[in-house]
Backbone as numpy.savetxt, mean C-alpha at the origin, in Angstrom:
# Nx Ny Nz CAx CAy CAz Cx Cy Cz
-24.24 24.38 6.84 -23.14 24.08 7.76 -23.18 22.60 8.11
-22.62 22.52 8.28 -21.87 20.67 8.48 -20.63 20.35 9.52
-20.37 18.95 10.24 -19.93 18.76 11.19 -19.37 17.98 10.75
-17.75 17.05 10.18 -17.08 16.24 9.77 -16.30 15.83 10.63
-15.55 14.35 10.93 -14.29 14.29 11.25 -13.45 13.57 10.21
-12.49 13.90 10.55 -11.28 13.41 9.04 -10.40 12.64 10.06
-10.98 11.18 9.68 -10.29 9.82 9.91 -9.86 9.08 8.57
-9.85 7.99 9.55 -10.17 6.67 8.53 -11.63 6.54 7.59
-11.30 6.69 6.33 -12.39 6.28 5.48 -13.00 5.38 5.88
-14.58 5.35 5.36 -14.83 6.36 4.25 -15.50 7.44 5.59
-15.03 8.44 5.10 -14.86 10.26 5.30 -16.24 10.90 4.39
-16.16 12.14 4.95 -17.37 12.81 4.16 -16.42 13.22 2.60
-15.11 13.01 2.69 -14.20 13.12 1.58 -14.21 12.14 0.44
-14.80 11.23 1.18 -14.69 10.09 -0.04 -15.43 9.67 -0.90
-16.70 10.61 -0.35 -17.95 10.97 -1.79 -17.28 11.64 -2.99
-16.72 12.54 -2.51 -15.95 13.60 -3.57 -15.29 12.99 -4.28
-14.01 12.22 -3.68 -13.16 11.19 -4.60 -13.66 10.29 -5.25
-15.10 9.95 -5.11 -15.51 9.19 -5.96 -15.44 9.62 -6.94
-16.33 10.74 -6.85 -17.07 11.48 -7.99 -16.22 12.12 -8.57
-14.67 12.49 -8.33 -13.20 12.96 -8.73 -13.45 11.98 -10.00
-13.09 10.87 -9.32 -12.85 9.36 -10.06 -13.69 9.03 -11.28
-15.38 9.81 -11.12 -16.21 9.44 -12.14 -15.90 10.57 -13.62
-15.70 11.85 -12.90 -14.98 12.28 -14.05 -13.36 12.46 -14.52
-12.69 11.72 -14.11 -11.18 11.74 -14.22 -10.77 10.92 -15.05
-11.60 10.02 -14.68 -10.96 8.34 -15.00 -11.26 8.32 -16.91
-12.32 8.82 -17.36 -12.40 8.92 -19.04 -11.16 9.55 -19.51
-10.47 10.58 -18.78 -9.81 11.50 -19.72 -8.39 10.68 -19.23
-7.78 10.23 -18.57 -6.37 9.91 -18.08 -5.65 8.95 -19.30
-6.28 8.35 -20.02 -5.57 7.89 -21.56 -5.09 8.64 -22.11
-5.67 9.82 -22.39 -5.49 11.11 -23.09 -4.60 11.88 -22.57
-4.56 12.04 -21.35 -3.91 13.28 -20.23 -2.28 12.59 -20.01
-2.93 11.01 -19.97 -0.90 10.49 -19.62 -1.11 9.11 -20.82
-0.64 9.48 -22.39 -0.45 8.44 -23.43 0.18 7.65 -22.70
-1.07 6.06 -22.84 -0.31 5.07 -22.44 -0.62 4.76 -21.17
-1.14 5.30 -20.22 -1.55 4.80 -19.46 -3.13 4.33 -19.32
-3.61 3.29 -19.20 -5.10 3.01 -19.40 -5.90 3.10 -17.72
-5.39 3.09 -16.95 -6.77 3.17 -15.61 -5.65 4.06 -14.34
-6.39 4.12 -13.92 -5.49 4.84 -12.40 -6.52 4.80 -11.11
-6.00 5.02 -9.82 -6.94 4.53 -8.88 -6.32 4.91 -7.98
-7.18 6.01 -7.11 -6.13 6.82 -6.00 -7.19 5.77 -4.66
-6.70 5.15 -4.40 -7.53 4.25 -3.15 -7.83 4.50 -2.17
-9.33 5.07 -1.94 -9.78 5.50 -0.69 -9.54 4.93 0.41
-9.81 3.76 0.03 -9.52 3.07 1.61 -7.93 3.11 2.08
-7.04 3.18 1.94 -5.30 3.65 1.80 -5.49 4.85 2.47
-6.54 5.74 2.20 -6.61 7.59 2.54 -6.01 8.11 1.45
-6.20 7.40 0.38 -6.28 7.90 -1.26 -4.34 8.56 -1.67
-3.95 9.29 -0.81 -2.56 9.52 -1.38 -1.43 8.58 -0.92
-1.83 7.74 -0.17 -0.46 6.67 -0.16 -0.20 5.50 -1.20
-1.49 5.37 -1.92 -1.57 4.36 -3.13 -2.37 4.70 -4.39
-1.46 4.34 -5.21 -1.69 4.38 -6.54 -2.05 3.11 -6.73
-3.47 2.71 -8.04 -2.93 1.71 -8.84 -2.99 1.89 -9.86
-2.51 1.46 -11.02 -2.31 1.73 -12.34 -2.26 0.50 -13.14
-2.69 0.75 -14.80 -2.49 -0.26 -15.85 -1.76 1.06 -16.54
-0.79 0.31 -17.60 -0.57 1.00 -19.07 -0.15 -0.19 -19.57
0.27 0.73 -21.13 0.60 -0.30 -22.06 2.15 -0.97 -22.22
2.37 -2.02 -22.49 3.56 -2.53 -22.06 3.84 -3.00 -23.59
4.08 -1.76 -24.57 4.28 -2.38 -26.28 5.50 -1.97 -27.07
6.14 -1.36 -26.70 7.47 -1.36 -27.23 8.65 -2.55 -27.64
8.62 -2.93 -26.82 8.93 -4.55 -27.07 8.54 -5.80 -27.17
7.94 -6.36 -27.61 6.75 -7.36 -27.79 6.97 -8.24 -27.56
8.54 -8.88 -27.55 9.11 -10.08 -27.74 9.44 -10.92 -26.38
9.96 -12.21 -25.72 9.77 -12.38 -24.73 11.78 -12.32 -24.60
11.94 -12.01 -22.90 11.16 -12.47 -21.85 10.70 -10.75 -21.90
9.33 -10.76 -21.51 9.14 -9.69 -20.85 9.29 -9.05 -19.81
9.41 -7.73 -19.60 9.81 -7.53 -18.48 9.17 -5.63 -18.11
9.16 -5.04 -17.21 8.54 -3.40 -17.10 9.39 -2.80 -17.82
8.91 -2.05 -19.03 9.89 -1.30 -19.64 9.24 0.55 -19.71
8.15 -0.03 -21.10 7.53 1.46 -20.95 6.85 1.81 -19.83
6.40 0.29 -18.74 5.62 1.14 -17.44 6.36 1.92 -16.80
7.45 1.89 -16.57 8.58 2.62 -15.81 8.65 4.03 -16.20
8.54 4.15 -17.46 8.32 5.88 -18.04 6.82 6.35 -17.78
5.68 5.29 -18.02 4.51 5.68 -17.53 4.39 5.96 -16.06
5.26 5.51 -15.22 5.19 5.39 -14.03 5.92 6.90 -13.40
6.40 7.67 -14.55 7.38 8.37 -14.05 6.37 9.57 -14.41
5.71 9.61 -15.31 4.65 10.25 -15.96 3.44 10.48 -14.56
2.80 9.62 -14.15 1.92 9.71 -13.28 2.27 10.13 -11.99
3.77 10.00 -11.57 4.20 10.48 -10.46 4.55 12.56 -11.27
4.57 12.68 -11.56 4.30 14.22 -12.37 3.21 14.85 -12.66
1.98 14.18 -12.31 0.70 14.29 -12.97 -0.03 14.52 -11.83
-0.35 16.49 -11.47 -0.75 16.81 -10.51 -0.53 16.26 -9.39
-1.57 16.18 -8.53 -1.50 15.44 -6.78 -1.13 13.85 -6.82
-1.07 13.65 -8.33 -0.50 12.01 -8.03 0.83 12.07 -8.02
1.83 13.51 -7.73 2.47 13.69 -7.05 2.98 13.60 -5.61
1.79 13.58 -5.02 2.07 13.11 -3.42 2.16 11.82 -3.01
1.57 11.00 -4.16 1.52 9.41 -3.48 2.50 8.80 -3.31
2.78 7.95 -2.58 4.04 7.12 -1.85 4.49 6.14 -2.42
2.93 5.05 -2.82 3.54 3.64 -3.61 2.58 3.66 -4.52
3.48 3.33 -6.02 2.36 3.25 -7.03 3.01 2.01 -7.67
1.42 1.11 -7.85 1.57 -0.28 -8.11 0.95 -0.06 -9.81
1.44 -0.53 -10.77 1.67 -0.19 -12.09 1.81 -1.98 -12.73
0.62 -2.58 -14.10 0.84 -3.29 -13.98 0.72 -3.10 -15.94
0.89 -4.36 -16.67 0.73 -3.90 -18.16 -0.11 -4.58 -18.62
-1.38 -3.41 -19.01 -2.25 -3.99 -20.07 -1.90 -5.28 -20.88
-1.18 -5.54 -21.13 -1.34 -6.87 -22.51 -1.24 -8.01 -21.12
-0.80 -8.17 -20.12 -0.50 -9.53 -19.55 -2.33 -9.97 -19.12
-3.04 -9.16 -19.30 -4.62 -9.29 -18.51 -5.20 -8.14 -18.93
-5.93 -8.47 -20.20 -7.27 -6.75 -20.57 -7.62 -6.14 -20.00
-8.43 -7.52 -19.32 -9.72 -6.99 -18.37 -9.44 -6.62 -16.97
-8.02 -6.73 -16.92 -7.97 -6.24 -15.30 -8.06 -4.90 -14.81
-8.87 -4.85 -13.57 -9.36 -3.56 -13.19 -8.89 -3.37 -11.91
-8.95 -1.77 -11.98 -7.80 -1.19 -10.89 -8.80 -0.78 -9.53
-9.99 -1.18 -9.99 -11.02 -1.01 -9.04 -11.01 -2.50 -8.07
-10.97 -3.66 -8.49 -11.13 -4.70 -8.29 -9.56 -4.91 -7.35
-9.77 -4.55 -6.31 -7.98 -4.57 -5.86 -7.68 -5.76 -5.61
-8.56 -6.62 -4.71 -7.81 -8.11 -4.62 -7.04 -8.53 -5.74
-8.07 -8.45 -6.95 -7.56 -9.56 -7.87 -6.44 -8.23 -8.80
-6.72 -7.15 -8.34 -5.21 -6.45 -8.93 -4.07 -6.76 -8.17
-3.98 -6.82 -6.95 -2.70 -7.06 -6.16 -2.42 -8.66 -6.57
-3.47 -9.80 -6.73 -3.22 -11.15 -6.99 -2.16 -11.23 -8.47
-2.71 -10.26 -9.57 -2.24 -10.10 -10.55 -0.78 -9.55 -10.61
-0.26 -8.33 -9.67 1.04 -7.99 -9.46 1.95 -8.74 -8.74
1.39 -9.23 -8.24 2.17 -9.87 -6.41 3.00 -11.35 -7.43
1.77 -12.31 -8.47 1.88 -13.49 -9.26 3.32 -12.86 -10.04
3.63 -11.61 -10.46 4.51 -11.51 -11.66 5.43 -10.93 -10.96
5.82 -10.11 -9.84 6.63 -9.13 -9.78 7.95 -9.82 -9.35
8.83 -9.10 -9.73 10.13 -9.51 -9.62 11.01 -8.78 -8.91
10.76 -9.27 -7.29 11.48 -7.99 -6.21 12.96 -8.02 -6.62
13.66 -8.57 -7.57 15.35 -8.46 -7.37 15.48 -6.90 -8.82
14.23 -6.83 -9.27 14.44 -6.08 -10.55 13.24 -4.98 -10.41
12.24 -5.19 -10.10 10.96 -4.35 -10.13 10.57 -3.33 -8.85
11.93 -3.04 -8.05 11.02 -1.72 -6.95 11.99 -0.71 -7.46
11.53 0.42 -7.52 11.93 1.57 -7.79 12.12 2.83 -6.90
12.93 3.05 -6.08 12.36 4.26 -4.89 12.80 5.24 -5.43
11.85 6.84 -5.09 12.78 7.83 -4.99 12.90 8.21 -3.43
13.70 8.54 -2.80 14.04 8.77 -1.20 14.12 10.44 -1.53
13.74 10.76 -0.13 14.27 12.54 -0.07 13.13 13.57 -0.69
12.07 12.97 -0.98 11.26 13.80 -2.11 10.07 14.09 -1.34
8.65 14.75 -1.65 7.30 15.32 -1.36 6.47 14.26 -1.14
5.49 13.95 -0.04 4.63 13.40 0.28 3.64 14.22 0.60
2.40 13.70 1.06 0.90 14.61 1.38 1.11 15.23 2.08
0.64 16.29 2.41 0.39 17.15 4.00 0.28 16.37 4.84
-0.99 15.73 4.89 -1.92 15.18 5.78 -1.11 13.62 5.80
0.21 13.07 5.54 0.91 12.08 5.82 1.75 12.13 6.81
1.88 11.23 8.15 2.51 11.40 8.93 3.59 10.26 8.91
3.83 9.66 7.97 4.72 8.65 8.12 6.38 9.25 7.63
6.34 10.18 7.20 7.30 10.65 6.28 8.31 10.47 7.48
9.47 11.69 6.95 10.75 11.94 8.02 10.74 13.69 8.64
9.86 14.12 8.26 8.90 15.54 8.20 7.93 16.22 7.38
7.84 17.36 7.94 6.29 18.24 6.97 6.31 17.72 5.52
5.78 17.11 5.07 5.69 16.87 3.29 6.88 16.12 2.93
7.77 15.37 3.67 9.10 14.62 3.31 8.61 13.79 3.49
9.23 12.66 2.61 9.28 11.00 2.40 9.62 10.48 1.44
9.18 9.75 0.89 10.17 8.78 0.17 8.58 8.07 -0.64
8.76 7.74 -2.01 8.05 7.02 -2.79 8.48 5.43 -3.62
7.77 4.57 -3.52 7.95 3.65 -4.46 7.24 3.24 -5.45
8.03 2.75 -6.47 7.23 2.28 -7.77 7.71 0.72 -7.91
6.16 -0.02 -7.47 6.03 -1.54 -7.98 5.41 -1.71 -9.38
6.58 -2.29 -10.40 6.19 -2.34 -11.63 6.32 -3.84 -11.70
4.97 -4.42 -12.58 4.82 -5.68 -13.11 4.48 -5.83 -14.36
4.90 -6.89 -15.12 5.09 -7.40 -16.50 5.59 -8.68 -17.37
5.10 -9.20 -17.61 5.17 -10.58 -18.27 4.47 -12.13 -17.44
4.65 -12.90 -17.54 4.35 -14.55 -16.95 4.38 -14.22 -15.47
3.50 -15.22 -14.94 3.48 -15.35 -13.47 4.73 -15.89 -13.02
5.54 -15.40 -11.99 6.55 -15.81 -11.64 6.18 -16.79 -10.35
5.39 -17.17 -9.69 4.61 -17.69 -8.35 3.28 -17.83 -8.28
2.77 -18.79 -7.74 1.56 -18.90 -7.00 1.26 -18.72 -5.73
0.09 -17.94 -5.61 0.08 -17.26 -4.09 -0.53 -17.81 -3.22
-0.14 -17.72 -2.06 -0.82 -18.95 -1.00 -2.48 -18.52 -0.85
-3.35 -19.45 -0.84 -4.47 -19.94 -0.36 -4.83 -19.45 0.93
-3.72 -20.02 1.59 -3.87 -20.67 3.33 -2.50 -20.24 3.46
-2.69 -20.19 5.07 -1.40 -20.03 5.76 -0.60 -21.51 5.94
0.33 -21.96 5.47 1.02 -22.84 6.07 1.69 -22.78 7.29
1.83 -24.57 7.47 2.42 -24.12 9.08 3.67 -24.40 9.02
4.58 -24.51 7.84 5.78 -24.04 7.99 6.34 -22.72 7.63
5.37 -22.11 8.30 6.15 -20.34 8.36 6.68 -20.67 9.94
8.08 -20.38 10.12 8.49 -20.18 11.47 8.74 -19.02 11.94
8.64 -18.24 13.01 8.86 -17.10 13.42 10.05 -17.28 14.11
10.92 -16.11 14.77 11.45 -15.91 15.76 10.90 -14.97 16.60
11.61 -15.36 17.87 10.41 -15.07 19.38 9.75 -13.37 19.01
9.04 -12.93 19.87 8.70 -12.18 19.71 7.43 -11.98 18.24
7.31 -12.39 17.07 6.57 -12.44 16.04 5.56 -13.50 16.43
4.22 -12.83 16.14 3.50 -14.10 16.62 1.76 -13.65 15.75
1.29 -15.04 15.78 -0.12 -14.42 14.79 0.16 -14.31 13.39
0.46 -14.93 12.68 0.82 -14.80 11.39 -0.40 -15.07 11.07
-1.41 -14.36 9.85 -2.29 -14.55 9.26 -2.32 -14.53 7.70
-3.22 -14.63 6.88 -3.48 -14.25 5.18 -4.82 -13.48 5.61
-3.92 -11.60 4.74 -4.59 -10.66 4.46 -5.14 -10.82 3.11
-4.55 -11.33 2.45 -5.02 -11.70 0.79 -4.24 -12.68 0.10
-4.25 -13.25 -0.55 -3.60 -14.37 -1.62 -1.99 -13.76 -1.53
-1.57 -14.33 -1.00 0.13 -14.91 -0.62 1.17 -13.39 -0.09
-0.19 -12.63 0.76 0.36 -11.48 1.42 -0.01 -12.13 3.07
0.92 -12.15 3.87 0.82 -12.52 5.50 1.51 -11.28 6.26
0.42 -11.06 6.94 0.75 -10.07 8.36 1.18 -10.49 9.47
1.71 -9.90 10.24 2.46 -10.69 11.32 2.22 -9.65 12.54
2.06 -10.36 13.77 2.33 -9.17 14.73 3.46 -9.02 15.50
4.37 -8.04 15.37 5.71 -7.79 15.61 5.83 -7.03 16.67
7.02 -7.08 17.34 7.03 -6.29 18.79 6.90 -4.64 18.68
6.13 -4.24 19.78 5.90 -2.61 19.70 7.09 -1.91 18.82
6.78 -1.01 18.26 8.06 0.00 17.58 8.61 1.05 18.43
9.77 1.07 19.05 10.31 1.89 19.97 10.59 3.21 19.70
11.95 2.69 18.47 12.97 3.99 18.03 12.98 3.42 16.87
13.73 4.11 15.96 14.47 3.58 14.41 15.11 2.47 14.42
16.26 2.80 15.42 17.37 1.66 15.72 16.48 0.22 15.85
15.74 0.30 16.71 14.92 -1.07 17.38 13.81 -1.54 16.02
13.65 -0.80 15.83 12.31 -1.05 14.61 12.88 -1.66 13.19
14.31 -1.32 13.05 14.96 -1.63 12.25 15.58 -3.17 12.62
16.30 -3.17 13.41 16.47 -4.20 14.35 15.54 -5.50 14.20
14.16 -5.28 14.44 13.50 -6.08 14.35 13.04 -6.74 13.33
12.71 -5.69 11.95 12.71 -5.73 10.99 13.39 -6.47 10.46
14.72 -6.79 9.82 16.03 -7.07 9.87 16.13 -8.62 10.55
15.80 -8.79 11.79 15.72 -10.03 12.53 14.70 -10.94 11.80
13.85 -10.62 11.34 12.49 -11.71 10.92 13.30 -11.55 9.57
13.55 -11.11 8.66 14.43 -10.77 7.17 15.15 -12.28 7.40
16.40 -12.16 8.47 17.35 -13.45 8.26 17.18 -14.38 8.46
16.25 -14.04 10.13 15.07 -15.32 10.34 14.71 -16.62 8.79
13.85 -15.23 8.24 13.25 -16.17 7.33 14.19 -17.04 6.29
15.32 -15.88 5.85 16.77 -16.23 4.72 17.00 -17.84 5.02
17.12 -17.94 6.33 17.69 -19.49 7.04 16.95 -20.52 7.08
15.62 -20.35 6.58 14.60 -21.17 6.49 13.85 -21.35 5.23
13.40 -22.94 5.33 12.38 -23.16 4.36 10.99 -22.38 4.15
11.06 -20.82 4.05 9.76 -20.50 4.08 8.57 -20.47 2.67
7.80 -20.36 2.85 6.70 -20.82 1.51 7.02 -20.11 0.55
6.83 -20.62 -0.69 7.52 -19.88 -1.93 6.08 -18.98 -2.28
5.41 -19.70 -2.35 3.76 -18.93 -2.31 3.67 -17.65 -1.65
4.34 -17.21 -0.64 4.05 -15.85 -0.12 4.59 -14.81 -0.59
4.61 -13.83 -0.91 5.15 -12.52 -1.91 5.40 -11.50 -0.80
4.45 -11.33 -0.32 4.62 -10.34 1.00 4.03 -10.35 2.09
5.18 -9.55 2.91 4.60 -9.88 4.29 4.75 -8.39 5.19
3.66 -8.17 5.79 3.25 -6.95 6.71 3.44 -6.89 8.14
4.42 -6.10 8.89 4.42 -6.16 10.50 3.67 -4.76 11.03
2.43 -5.74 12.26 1.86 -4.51 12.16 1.71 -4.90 14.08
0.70 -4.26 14.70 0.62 -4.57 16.15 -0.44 -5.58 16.35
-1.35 -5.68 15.45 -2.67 -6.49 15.19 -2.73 -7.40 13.98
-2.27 -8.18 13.77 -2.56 -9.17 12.85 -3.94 -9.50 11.80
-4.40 -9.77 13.78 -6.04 -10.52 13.14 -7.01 -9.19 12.73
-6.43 -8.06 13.51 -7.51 -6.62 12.68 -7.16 -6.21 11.11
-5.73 -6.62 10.72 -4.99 -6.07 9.53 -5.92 -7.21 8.70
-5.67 -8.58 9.13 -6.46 -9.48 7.75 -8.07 -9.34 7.93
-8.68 -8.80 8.72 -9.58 -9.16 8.88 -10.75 -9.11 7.64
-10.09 -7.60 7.05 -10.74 -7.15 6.07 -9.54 -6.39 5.24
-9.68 -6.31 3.51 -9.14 -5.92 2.88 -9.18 -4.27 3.06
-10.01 -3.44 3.09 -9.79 -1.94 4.04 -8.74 -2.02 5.44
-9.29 -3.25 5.98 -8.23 -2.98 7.19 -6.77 -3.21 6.69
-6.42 -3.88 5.85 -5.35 -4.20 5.39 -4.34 -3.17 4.65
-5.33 -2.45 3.72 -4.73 -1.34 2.79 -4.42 -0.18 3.86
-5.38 0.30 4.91 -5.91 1.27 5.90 -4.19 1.15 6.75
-3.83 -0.34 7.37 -2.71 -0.07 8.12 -1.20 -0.43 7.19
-0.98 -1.10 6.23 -0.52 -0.63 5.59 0.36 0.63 4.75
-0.16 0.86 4.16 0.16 2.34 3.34 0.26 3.63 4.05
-0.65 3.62 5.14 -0.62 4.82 6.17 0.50 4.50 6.61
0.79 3.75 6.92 1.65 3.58 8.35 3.24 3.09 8.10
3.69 3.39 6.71 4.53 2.99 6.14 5.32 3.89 5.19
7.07 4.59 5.40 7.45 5.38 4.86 8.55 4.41 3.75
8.43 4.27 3.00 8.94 3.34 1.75 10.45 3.16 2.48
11.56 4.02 2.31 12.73 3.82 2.29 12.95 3.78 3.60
12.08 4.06 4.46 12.58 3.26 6.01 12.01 2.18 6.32
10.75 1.66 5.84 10.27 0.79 6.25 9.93 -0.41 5.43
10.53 -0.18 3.82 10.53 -1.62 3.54 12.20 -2.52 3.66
11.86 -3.86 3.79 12.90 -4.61 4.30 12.18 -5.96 3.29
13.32 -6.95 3.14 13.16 -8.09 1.97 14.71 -9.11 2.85
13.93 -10.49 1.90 14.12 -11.45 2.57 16.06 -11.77 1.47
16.78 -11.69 2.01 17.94 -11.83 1.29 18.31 -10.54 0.29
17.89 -9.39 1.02 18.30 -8.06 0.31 19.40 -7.86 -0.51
19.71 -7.11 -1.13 21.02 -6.08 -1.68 21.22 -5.19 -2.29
22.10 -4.42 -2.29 22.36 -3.46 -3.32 23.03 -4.26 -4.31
22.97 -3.34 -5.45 23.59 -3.79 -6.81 23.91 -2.49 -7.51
24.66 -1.76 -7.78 24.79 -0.57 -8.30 23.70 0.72 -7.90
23.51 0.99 -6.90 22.31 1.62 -6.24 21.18 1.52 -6.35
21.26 0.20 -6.56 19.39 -0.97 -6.83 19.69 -1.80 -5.61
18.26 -1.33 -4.96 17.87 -2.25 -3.73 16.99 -3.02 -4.47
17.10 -4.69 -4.14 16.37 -5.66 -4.07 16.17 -6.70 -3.09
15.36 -8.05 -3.70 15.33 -8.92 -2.60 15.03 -10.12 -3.06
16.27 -11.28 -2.75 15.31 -12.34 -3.06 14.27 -12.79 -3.21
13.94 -12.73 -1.72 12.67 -13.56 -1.28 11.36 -12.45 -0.98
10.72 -12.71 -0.24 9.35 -11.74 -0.07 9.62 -10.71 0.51
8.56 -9.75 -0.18 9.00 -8.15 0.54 8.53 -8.10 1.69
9.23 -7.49 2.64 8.60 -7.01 4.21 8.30 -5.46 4.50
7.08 -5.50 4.91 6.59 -3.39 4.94 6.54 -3.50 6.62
7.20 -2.44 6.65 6.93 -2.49 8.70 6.25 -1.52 8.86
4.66 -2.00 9.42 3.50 -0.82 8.96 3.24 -0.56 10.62
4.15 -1.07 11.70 3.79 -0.93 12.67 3.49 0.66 13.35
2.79 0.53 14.47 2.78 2.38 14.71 4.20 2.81 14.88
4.66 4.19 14.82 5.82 4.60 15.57 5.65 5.62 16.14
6.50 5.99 16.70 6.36 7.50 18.04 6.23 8.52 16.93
6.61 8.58 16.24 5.95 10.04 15.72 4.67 10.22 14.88
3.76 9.06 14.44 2.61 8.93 13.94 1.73 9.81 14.97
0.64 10.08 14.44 -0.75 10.65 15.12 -1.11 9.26 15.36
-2.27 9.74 16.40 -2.79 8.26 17.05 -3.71 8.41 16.62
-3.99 6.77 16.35 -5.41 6.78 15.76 -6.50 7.24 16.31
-7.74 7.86 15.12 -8.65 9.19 15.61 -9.70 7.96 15.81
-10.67 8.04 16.78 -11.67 6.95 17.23 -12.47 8.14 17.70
-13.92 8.08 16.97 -15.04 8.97 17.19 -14.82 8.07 18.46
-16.07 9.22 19.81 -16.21 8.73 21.05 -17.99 8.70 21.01
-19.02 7.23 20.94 -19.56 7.11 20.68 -20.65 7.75 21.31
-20.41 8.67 22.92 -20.77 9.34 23.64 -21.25 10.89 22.82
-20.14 10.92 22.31 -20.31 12.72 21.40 -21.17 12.35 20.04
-21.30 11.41 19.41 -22.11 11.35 18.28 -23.06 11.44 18.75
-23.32 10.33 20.01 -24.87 10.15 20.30 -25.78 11.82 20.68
-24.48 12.43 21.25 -25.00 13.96 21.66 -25.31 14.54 20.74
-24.68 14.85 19.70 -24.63 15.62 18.68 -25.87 15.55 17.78
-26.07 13.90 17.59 -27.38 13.58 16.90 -28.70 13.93 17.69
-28.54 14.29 19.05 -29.54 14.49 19.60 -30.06 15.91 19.58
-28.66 16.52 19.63 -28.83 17.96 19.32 -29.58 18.70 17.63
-29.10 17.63 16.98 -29.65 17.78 15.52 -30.97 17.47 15.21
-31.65 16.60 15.77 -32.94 16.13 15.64 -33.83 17.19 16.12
-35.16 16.81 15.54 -36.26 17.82 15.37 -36.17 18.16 17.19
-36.28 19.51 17.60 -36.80 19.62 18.68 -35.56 19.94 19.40
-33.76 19.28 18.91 -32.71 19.49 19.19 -32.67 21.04 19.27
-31.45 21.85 19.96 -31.61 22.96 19.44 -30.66 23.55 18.15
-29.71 22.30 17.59 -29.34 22.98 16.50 -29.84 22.12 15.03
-31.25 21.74 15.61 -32.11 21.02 14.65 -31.88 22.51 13.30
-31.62 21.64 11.97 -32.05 23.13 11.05 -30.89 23.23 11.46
-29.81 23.95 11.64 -28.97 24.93 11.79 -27.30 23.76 11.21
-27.33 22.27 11.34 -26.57 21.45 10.94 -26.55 20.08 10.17
C-alpha cells in the first residue's frame, strides 16, 4: 500500500511514463511510418504536449515547407492516448538529424527558428481532451493544435530581453522563458469576455509597435518571474493552463478561408481562470506527519 498525491510532476506517475517511454519509443517508426521520435512531456502533465520528428521527403525541392508532417501529424493524433493531447509540436527530420525530442530547449529553439505562424497552426476545435484536463470547455472537451515546422530558419531568437518591448498598462514583468519565447504578467482572468479583452489589447498593442523580430512567442500568465524561472515551470503553466482555440491570440491575426493565422508572434493566455482547479500544494505540516507515522516505531511503520 502506498500514499500518492497527483499534482504537478514529477508524480509517483512519472516513473511509469518514463519507463512507458523506454519501451515505446523503439517501436513508434514502425507503429506510425514516418514518424521518427515522439515525446509525451512529463513536465506539461504529459497529455497537453506532444513533441515529434518525422520525415519531411516527398518533396525534396525548395521552398520547403510541412507537407507529409501534417499527415504524420494527423496519424499521431489517432494513435491511442496521443489522442488526448492538445498541442503537438511536429518538426522534420531532414532540417536537423540529430535533433532530439528529449532535449526540449533546443527542440522548441529549432521549431520556434522555422515556423511560419501565417501557414503552420492547425486547430481542431470541438473535439476530446484528457479526463484529468481542466482547461477544456467541459468533461473531455477542447480543442487541439498542431505546430508544424519545416525548411530554413525563418528568425533568430532573442538572447535577452530587449527594452524595446513596450507594454500597455496593466502588463508588466516581461521576462525570457527560453530563446525568443517572453512571458508576461497580465491582469487577473475574470470572465471570457475580459480575458479575451485583454488578450486582444496586448495583440494590437504590440501590431502598432516596433516590437523585436527575435521573439516568436509570448505567454500571459499571473507570475512571470515563476513561469521563466525554470523550463518545467514554463511548460508546467503553459500547456496546463491553456485551451488552444480560446486561448491562443497572435500579433496581426486573420482568417483566410477558415485558416487562422498571424503575422507576428503567437500569444497563449496561460493565465488561471475561474473554472481551473487550484493549484494542489502539499501542506508541509501533513508530510512531516505522515513521515513520522511511517518511520520505524511510527504506527503505520511496515503497513505504507
Amino acid at each position: 500500500m502506498a500514499l500518492t498525491v497527483v499534482g504537478r510532476p514529477p508524480q509517483e506517475d512519472t516513473v511509469f511514463g518514463k519507463l512507458i517511454h523506454e519501451i515505446v519509443d523503439p517501436v513508434v517508426p514502425t507503429s506510425i511510418p514516418g514518424v521518427e521520435a515522439l515525446h509525451a512531456v512529463d513536465a506539461s502533465g504529459v497529455h497537453p504536449l506532444l513533441l515529434a520528428i518525422g520525415r519531411e521527403q516527398f518533396i525534396p525541392y525548395a521552398p520547403r515547407e510541412p507537407r507529409e508532417i501534417l499527415t504524420l501529424a494527423n496519424s499521431i493524433l489517432g494513435f491511442g492516448h496521443c489522442s488526448l493531447a492538445k498541442y503537438l509540436f511536429i518538426a522534420a527530420k531532414e532540417d536537423h538529424p540529430g535533433l532530439d525530442v528529449y532535449d526540449i530547449q533546443a527542440y522548441f529553439s529549432h521549431v520556434l527558428e522555422r515556423v511560419d505562424w501565417r501557414r503552420d497552426l492547425h486547430f481542431q476545435t470541438m473535439t476530446t481532451i484528457d479526463t484529468l484536463d481542466y482547461s477544456g470547455t467541459g468533461f473531455n472537451r477542447g480543442s487541439k493544435l498542431v505546430i508544424a515546422a519545416a525548411g530554413e530558419p525563418k528568425r533568430s531568437l532573442a538572447k535577452s530581453l530587449s527594452s524595446d518591448l513596450k507594454l500597455p498598462d496593466g502588463f508588466a514583468r516581461p521576462a525570457l522563458a527560453l530563446p525568443g519565447v517572453v512571458v508576461i504578467s497580465a491582469p487577473p482572468y475574470i470572465d471570457t469576455k475580459t480575458g479575451e479583452k485583454d488578450a486582444q489589447e496586448l495583440a494590437n498593442h504590440l501590431a502598432k509597435t516596433d516590437y523585436p523580430e527575435d521573439i516568436a512567442l509570448i505567454v500571459l500568465t499571473e507570475d512571470s518571474e515563476f513561469a521563466a524561472r525554470h523550463i518545467n515551470n514554463f511548460l508546467w503553466v503553459t500547456f496546463t493552463r491553456s485551451n488552444p482555440s480560446h486561448d491562443v491570440y497572435g500579433v496581426n491575426s486573420f482568417t483566410e478561408y477558415k485558416h487562422w493565422g498571424c503575422m507576428g508572434p503567437l500569444i497563449i493566455d496561460a493565465r488561471l481562470k475561474p473554472h481551473h482547479a487550484p493549484p494542489l500544494i502539499e501542506s508541509p505540516e501533513v508530510t512531516s506527519k505522515v513521515d513520522r507515522l511511517c518511520a520505524k516505531g511510527g504506527s503505520l511503520h511496515g503497513i505504507l
